[in-house]
PDBQT receptor file of N, H, CA, C and O in Angstrom, charges set to zero:
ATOM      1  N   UNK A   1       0.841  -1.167   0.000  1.00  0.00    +0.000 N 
ATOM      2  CA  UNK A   1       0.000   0.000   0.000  1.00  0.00    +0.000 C 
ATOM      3  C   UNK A   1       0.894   1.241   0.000  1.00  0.00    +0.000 C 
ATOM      4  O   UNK A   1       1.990   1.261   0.561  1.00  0.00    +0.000 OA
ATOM      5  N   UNK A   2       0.461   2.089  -0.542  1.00  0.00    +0.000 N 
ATOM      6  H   UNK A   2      -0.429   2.073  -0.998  1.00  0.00    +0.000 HD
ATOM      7  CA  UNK A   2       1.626   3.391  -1.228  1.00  0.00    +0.000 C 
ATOM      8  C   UNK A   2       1.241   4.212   0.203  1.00  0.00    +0.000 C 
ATOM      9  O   UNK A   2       0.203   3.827   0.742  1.00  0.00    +0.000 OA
ATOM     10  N   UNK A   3       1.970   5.292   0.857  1.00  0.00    +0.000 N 
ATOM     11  H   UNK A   3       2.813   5.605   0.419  1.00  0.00    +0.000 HD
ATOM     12  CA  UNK A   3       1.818   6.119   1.510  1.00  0.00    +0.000 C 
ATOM     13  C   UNK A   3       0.343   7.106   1.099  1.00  0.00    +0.000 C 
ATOM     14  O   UNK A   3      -0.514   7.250   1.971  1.00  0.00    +0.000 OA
ATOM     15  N   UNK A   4       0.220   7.534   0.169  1.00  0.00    +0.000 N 
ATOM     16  H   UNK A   4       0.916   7.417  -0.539  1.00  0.00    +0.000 HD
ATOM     17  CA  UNK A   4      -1.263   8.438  -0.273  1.00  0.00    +0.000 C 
ATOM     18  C   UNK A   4      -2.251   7.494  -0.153  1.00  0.00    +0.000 C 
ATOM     19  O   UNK A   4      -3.433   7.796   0.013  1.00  0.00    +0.000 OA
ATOM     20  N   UNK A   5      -1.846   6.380  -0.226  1.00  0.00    +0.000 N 
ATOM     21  H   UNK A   5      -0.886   6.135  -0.361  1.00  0.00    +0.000 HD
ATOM     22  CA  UNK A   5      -3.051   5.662   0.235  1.00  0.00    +0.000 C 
ATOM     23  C   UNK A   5      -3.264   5.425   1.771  1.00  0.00    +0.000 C 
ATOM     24  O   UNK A   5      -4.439   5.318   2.122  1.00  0.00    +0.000 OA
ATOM     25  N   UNK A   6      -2.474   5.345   2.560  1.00  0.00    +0.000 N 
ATOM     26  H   UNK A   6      -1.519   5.432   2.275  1.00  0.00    +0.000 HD
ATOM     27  CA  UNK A   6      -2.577   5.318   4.124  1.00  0.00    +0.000 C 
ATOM     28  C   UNK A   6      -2.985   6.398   4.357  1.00  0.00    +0.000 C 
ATOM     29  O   UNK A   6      -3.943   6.395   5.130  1.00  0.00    +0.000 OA
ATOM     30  N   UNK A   7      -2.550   7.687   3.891  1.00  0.00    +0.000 N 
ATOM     31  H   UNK A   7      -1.771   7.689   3.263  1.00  0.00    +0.000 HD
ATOM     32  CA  UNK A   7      -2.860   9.094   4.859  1.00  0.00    +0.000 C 
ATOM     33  C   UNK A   7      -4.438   9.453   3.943  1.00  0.00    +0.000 C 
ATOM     34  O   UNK A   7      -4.859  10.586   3.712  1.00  0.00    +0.000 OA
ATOM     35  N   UNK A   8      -4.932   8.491   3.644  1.00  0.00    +0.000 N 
ATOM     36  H   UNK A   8      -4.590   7.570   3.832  1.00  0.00    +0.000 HD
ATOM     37  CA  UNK A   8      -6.683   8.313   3.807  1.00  0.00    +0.000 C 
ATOM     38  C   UNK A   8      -7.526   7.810   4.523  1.00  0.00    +0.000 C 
ATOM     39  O   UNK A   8      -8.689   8.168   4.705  1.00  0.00    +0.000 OA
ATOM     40  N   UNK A   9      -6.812   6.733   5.069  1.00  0.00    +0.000 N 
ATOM     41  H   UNK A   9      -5.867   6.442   4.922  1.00  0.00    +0.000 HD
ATOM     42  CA  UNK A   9      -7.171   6.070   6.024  1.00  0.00    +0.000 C 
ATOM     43  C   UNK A   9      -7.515   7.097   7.385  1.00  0.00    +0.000 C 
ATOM     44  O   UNK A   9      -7.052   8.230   7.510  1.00  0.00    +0.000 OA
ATOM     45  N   UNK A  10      -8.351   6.483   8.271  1.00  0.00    +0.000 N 
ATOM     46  H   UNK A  10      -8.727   5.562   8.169  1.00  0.00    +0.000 HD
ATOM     47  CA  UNK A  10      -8.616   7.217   9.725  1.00  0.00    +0.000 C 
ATOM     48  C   UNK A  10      -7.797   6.403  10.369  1.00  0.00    +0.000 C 
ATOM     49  O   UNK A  10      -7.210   5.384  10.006  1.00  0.00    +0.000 OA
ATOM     50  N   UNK A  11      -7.837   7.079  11.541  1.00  0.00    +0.000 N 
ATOM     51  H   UNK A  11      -8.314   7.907  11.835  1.00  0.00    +0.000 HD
ATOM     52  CA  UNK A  11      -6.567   6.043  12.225  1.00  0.00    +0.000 C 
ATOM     53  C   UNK A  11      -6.939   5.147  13.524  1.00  0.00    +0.000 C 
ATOM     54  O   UNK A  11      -6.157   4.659  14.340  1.00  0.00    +0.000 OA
ATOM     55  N   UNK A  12      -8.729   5.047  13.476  1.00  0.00    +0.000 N 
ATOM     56  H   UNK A  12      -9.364   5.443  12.813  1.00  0.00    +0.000 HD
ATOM     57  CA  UNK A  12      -8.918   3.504  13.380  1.00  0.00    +0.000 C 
ATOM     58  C   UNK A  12      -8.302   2.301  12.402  1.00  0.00    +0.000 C 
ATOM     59  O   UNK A  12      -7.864   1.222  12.801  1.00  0.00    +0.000 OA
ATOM     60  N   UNK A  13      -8.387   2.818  10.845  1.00  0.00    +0.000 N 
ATOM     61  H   UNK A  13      -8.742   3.695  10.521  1.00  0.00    +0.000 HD
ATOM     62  CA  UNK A  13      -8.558   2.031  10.071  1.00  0.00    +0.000 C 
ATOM     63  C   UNK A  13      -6.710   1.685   9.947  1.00  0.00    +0.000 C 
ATOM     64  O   UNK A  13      -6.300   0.572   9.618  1.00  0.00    +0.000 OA
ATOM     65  N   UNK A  14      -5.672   2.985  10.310  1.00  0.00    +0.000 N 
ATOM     66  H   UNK A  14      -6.005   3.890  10.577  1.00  0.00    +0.000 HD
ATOM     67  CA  UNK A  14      -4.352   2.889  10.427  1.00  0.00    +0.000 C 
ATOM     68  C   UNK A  14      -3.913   1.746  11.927  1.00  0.00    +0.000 C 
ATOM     69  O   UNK A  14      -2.905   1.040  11.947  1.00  0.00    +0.000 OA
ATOM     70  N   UNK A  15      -4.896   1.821  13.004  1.00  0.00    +0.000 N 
ATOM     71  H   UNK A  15      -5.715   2.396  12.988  1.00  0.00    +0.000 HD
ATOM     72  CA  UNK A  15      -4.306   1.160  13.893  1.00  0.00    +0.000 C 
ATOM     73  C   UNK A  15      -4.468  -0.797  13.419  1.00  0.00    +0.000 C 
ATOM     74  O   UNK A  15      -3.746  -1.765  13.660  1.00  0.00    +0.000 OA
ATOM     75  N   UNK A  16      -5.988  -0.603  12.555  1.00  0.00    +0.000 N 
ATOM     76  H   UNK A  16      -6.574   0.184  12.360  1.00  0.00    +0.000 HD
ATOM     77  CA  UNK A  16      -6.008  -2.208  12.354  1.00  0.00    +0.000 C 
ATOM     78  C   UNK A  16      -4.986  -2.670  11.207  1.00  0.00    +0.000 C 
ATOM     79  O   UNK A  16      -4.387  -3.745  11.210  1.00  0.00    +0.000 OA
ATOM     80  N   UNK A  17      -4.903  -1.799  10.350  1.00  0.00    +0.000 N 
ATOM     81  H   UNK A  17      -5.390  -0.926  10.348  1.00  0.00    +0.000 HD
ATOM     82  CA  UNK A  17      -3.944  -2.061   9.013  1.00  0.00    +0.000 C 
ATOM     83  C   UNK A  17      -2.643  -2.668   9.953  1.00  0.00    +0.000 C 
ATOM     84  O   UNK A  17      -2.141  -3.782   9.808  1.00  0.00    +0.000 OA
ATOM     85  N   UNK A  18      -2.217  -1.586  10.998  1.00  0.00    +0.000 N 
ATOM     86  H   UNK A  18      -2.624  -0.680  11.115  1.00  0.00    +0.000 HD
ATOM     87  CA  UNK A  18      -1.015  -1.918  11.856  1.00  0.00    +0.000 C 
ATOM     88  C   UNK A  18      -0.621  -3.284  12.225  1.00  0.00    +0.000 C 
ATOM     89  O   UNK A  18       0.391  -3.980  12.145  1.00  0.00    +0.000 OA
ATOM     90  N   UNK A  19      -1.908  -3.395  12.689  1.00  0.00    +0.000 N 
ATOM     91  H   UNK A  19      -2.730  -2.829  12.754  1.00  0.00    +0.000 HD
ATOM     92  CA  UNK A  19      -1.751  -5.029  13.794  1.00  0.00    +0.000 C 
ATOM     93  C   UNK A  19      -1.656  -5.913  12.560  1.00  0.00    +0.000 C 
ATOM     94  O   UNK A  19      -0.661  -6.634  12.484  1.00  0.00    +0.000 OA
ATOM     95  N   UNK A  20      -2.695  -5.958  11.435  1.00  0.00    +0.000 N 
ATOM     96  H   UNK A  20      -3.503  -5.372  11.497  1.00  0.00    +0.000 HD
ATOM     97  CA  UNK A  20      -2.358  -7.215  10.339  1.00  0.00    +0.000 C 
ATOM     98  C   UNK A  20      -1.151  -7.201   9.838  1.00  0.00    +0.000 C 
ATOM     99  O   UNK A  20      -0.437  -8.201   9.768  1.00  0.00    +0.000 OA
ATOM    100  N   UNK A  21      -0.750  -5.758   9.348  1.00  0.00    +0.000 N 
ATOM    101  H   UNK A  21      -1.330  -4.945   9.405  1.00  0.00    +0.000 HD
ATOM    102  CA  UNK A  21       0.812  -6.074   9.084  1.00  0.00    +0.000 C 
ATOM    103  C   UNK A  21       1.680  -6.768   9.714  1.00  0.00    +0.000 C 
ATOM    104  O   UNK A  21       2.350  -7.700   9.270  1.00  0.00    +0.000 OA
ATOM    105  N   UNK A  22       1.679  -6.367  10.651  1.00  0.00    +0.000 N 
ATOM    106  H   UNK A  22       1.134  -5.609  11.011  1.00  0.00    +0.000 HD
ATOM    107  CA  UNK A  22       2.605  -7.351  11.974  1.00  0.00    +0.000 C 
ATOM    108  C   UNK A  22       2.414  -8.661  12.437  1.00  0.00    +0.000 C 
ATOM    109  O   UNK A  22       3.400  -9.251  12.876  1.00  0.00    +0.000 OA
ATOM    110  N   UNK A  23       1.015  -9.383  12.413  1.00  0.00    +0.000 N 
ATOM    111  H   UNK A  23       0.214  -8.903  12.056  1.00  0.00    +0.000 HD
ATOM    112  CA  UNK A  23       0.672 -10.722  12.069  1.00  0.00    +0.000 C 
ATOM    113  C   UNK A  23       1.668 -11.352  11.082  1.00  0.00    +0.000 C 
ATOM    114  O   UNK A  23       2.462 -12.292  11.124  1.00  0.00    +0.000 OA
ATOM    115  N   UNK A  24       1.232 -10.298  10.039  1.00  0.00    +0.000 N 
ATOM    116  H   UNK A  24       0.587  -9.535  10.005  1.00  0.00    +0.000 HD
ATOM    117  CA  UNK A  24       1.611 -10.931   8.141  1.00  0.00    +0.000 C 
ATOM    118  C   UNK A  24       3.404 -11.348   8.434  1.00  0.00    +0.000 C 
ATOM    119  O   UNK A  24       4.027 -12.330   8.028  1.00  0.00    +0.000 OA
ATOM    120  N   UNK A  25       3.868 -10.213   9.265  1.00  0.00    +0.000 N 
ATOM    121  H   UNK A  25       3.362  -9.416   9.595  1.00  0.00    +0.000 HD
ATOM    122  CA  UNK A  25       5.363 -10.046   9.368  1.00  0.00    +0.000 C 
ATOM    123  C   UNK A  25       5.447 -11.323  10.069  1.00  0.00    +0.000 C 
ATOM    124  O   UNK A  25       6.342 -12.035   9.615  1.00  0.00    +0.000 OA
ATOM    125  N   UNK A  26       5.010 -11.660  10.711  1.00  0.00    +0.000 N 
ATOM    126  H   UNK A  26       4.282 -11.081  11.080  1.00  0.00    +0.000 HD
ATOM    127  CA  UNK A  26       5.527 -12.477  11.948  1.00  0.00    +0.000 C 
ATOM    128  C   UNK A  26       5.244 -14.023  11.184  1.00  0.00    +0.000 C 
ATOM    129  O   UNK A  26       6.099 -14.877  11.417  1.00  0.00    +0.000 OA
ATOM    130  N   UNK A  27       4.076 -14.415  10.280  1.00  0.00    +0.000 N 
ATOM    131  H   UNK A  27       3.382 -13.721  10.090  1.00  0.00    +0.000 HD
ATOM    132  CA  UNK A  27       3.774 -15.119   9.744  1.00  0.00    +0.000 C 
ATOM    133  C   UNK A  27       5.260 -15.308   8.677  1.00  0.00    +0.000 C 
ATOM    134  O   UNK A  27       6.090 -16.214   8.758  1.00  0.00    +0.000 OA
ATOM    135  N   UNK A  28       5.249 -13.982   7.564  1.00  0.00    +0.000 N 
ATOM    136  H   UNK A  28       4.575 -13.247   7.498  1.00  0.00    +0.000 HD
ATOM    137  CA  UNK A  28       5.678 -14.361   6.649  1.00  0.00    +0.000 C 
ATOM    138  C   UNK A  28       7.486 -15.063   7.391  1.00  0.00    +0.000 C 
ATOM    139  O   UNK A  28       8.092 -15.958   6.802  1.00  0.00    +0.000 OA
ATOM    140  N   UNK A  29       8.048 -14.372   8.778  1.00  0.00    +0.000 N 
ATOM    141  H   UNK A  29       7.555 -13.645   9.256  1.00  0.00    +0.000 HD
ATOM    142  CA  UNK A  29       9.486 -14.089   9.090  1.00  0.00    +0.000 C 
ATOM    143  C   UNK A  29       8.880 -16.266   9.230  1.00  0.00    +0.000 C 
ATOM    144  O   UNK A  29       9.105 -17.028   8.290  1.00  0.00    +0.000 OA
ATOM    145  N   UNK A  30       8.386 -16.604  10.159  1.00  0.00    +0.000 N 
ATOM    146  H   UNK A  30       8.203 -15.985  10.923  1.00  0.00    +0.000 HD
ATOM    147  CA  UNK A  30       7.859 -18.530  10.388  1.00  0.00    +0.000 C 
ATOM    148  C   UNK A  30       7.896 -19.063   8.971  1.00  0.00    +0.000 C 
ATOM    149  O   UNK A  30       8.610 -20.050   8.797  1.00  0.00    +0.000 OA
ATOM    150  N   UNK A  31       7.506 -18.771   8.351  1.00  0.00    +0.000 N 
ATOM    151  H   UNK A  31       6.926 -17.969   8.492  1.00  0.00    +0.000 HD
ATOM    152  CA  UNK A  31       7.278 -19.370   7.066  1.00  0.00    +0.000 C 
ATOM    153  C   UNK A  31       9.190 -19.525   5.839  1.00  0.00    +0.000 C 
ATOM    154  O   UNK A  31       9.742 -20.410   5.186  1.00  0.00    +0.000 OA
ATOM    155  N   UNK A  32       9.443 -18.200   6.157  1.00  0.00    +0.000 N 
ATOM    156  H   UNK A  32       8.995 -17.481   6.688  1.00  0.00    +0.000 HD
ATOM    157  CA  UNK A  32      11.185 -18.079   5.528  1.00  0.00    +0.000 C 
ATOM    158  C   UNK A  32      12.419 -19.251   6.737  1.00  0.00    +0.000 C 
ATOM    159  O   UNK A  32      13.308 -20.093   6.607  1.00  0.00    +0.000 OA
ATOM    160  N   UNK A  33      11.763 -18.631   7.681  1.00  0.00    +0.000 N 
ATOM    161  H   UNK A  33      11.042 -17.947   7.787  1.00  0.00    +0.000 HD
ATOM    162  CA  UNK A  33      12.468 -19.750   8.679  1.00  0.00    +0.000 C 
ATOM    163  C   UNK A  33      12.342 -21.463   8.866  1.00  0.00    +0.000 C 
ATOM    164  O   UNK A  33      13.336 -22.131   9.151  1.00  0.00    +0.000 OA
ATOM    165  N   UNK A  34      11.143 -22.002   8.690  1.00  0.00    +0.000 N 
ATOM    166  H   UNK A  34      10.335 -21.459   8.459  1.00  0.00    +0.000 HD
ATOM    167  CA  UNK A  34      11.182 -22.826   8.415  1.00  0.00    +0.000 C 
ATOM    168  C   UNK A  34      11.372 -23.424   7.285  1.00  0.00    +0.000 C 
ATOM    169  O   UNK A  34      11.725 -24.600   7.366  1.00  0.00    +0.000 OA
ATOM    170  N   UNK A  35      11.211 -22.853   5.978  1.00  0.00    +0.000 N 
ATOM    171  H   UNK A  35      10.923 -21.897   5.913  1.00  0.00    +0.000 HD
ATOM    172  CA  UNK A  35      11.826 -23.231   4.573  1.00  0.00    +0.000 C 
ATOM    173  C   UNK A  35      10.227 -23.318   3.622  1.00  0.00    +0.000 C 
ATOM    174  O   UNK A  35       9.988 -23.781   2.506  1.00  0.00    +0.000 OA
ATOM    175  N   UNK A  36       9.527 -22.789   4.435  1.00  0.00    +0.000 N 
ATOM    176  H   UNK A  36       9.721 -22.413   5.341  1.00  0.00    +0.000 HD
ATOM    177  CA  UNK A  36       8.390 -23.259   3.612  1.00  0.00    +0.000 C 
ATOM    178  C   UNK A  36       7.947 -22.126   2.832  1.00  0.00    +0.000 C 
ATOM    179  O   UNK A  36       6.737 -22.150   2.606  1.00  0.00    +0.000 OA
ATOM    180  N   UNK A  37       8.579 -21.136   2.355  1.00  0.00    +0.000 N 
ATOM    181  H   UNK A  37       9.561 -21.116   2.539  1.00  0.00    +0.000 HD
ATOM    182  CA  UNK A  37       8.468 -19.923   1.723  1.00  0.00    +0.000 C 
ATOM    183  C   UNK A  37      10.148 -19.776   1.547  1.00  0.00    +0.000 C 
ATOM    184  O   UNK A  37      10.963 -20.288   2.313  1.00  0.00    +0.000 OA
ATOM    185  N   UNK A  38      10.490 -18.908   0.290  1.00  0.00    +0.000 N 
ATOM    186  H   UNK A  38       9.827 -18.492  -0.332  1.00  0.00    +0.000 HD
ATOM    187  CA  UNK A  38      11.423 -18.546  -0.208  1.00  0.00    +0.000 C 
ATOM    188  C   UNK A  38      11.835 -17.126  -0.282  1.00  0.00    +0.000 C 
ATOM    189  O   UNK A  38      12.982 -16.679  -0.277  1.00  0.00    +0.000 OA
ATOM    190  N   UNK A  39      10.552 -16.403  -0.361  1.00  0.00    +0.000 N 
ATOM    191  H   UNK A  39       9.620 -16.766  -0.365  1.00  0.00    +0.000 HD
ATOM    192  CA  UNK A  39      10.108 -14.950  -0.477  1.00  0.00    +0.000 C 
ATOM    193  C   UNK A  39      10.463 -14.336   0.708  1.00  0.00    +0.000 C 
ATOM    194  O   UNK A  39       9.677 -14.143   1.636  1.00  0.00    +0.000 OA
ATOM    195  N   UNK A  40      11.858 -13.964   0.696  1.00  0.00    +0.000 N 
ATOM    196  H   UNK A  40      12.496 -14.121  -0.058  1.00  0.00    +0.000 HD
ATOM    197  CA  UNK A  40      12.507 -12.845   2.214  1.00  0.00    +0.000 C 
ATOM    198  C   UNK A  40      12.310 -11.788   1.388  1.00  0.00    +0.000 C 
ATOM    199  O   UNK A  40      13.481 -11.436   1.525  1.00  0.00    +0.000 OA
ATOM    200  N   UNK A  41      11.825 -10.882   0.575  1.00  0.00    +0.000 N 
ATOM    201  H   UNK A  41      10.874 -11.168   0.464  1.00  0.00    +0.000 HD
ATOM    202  CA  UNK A  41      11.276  -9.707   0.153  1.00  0.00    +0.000 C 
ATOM    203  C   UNK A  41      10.220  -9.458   0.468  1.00  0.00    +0.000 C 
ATOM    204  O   UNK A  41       9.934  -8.329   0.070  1.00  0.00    +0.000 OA
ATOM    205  N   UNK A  42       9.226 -10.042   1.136  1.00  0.00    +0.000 N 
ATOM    206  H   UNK A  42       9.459 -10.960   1.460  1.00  0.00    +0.000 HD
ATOM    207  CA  UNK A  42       7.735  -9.868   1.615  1.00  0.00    +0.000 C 
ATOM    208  C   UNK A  42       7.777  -9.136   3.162  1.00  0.00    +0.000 C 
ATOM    209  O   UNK A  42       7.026  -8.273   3.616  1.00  0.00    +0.000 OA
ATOM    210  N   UNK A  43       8.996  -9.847   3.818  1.00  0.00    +0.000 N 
ATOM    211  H   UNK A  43       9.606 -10.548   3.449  1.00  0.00    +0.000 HD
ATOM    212  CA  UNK A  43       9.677  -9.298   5.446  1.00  0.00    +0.000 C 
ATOM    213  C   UNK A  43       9.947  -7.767   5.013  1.00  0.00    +0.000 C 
ATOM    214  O   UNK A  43       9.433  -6.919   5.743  1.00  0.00    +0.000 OA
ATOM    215  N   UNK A  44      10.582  -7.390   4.077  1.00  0.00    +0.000 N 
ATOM    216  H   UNK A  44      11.000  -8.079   3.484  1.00  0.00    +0.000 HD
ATOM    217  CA  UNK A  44      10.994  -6.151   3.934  1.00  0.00    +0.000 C 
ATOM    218  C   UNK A  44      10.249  -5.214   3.399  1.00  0.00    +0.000 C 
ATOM    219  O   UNK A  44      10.647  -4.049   3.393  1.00  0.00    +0.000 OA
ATOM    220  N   UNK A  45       8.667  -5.686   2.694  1.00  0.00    +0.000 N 
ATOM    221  H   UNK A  45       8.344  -6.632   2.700  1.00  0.00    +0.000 HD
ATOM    222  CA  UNK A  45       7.877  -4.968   2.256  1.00  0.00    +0.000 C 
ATOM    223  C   UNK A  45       6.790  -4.968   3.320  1.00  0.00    +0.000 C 
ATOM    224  O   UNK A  45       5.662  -4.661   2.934  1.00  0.00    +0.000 OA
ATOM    225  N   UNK A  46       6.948  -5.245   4.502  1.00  0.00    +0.000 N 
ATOM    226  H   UNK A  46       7.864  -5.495   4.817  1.00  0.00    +0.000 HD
ATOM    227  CA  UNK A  46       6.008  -5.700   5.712  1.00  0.00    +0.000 C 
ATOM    228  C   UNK A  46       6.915  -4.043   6.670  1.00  0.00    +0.000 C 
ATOM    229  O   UNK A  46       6.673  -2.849   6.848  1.00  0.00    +0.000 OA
ATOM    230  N   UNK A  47       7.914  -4.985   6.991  1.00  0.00    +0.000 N 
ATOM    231  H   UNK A  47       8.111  -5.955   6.847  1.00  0.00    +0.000 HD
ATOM    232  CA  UNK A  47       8.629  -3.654   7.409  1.00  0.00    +0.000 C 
ATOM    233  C   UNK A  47       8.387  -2.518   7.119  1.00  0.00    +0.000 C 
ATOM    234  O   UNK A  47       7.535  -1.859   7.716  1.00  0.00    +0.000 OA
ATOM    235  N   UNK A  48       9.067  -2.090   6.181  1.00  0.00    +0.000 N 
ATOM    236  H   UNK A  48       9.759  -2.625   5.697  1.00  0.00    +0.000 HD
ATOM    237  CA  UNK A  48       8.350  -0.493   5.240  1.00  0.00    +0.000 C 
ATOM    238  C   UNK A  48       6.651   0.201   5.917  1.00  0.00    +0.000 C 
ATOM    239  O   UNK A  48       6.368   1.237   6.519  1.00  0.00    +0.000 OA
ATOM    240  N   UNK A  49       5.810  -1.018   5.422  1.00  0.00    +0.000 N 
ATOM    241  H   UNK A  49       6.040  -1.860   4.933  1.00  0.00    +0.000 HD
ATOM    242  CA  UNK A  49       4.577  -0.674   5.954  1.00  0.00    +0.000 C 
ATOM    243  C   UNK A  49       4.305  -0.636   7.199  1.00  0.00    +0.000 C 
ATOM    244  O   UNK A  49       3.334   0.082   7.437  1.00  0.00    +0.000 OA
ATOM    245  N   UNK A  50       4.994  -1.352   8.518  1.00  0.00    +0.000 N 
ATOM    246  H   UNK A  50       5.782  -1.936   8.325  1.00  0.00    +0.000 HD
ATOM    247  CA  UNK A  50       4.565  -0.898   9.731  1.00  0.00    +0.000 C 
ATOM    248  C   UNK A  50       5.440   0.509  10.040  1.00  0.00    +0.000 C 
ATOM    249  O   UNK A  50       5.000   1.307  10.868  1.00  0.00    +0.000 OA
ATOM    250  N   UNK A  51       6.507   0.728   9.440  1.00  0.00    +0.000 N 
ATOM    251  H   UNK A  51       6.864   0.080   8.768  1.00  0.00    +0.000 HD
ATOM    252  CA  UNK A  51       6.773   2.198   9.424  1.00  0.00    +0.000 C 
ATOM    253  C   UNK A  51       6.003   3.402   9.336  1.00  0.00    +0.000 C 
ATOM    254  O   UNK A  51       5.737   4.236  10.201  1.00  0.00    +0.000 OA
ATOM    255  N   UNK A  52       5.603   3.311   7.747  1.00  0.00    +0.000 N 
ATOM    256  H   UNK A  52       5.820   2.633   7.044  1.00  0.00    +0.000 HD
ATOM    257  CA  UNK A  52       4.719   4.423   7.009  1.00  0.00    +0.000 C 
ATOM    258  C   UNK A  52       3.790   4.333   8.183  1.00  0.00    +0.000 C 
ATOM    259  O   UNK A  52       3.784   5.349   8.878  1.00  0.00    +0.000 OA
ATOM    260  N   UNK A  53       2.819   3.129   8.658  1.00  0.00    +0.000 N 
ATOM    261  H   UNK A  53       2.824   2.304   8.093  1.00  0.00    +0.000 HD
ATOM    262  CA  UNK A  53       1.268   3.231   9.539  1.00  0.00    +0.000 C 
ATOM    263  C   UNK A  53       2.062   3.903  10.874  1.00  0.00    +0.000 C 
ATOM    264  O   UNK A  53       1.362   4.527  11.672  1.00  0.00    +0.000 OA
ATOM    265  N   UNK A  54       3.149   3.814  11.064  1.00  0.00    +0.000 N 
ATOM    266  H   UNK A  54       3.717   3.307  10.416  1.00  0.00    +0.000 HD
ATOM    267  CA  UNK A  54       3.438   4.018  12.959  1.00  0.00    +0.000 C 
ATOM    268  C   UNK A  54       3.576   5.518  12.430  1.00  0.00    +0.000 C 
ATOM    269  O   UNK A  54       2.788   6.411  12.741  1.00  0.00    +0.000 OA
ATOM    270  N   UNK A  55       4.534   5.659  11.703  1.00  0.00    +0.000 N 
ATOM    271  H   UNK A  55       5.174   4.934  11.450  1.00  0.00    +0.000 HD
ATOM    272  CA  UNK A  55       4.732   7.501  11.302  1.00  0.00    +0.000 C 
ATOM    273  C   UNK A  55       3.538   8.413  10.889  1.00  0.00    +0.000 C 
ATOM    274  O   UNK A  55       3.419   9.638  10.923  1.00  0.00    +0.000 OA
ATOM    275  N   UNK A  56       2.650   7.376  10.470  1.00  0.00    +0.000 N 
ATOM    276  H   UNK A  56       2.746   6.381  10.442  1.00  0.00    +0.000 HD
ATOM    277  CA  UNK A  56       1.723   8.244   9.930  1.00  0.00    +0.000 C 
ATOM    278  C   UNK A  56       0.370   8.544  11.182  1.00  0.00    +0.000 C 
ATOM    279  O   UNK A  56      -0.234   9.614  11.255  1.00  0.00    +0.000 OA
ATOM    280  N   UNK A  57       0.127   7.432  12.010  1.00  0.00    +0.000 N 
ATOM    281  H   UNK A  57       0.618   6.563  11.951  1.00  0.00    +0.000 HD
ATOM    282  CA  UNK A  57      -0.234   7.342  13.630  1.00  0.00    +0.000 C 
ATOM    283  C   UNK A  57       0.432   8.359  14.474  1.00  0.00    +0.000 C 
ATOM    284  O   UNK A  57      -0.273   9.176  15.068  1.00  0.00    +0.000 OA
ATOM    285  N   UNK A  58       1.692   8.389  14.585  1.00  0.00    +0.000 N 
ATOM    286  H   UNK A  58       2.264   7.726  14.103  1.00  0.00    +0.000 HD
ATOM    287  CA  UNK A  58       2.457   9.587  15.275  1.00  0.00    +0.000 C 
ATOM    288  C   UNK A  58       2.144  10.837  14.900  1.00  0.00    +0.000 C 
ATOM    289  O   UNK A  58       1.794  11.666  15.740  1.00  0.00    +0.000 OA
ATOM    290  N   UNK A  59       2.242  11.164  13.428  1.00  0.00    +0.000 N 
ATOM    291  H   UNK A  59       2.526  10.490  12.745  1.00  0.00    +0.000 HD
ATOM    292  CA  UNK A  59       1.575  12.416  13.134  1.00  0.00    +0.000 C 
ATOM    293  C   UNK A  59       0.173  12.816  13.356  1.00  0.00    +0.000 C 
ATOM    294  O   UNK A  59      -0.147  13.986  13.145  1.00  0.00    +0.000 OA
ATOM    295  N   UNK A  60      -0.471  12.172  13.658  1.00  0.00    +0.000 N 
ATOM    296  H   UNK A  60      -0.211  11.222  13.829  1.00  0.00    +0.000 HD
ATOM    297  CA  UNK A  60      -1.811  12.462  14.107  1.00  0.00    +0.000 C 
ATOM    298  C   UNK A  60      -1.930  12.724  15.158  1.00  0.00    +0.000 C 
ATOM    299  O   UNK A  60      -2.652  13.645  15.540  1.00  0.00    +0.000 OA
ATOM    300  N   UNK A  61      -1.201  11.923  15.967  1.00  0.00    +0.000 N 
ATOM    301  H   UNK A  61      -0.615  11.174  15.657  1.00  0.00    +0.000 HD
ATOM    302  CA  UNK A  61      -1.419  12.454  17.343  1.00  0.00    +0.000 C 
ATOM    303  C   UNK A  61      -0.861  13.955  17.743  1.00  0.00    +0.000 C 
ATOM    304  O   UNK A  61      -1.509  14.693  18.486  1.00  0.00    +0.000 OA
ATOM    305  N   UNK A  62       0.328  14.305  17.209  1.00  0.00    +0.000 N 
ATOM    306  H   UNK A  62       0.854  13.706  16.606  1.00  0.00    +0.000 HD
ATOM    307  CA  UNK A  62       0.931  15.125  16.813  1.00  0.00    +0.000 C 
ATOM    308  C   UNK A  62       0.497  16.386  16.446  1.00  0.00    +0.000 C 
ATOM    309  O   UNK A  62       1.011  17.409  16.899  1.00  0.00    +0.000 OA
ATOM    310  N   UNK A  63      -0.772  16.376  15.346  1.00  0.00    +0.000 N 
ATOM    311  H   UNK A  63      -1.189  15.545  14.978  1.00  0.00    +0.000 HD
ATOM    312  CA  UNK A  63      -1.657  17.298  15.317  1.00  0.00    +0.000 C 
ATOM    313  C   UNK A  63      -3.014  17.705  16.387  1.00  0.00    +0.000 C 
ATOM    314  O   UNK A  63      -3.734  18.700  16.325  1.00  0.00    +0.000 OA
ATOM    315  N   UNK A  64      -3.059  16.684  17.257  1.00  0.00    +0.000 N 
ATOM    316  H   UNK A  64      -2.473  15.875  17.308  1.00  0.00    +0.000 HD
ATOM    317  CA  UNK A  64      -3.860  16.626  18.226  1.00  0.00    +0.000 C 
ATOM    318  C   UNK A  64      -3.645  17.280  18.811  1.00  0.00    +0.000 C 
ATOM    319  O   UNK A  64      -4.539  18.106  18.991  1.00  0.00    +0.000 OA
ATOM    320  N   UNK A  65      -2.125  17.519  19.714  1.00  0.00    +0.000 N 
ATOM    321  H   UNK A  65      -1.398  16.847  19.567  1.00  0.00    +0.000 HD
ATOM    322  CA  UNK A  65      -1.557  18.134  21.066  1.00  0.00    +0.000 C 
ATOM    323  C   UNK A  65      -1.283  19.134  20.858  1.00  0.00    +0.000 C 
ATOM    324  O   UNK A  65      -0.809  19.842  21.747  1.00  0.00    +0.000 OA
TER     325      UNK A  65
């Protein structure tokens, strides 16, 4: 998901995007580790995205205070 597409999101919809990413991460990191996936580029495109959602969560609050 591209950044212009997150900072549409509300940040209900940024906190749940959050948590699945991090499932997906944790899934995809079990899956490279045990051998049953090959795809270590999915870890790093997981990464990226709990970034953009945490930075883009921080700035909101940010505009709050």
């Amino acid at each position: 998901m591209k950044i212009s597409e997150l900072r549409q999101l509300t940040p209900k919809k940024l906190r749940e995007t959050l948590s699945k990413a991090r499932k997906d991460k944790s899934a995809a990191r079990f899956h490279v580790n045990t051998g049953q996936n090959q795809d270590t580029s999915k870890i790093k495109k997981l990464k990226k995205m709990i970034a953009r959602v945490k930075y883009l969560l921080h700035n909101e609050s940010q505009k709050t205070s």
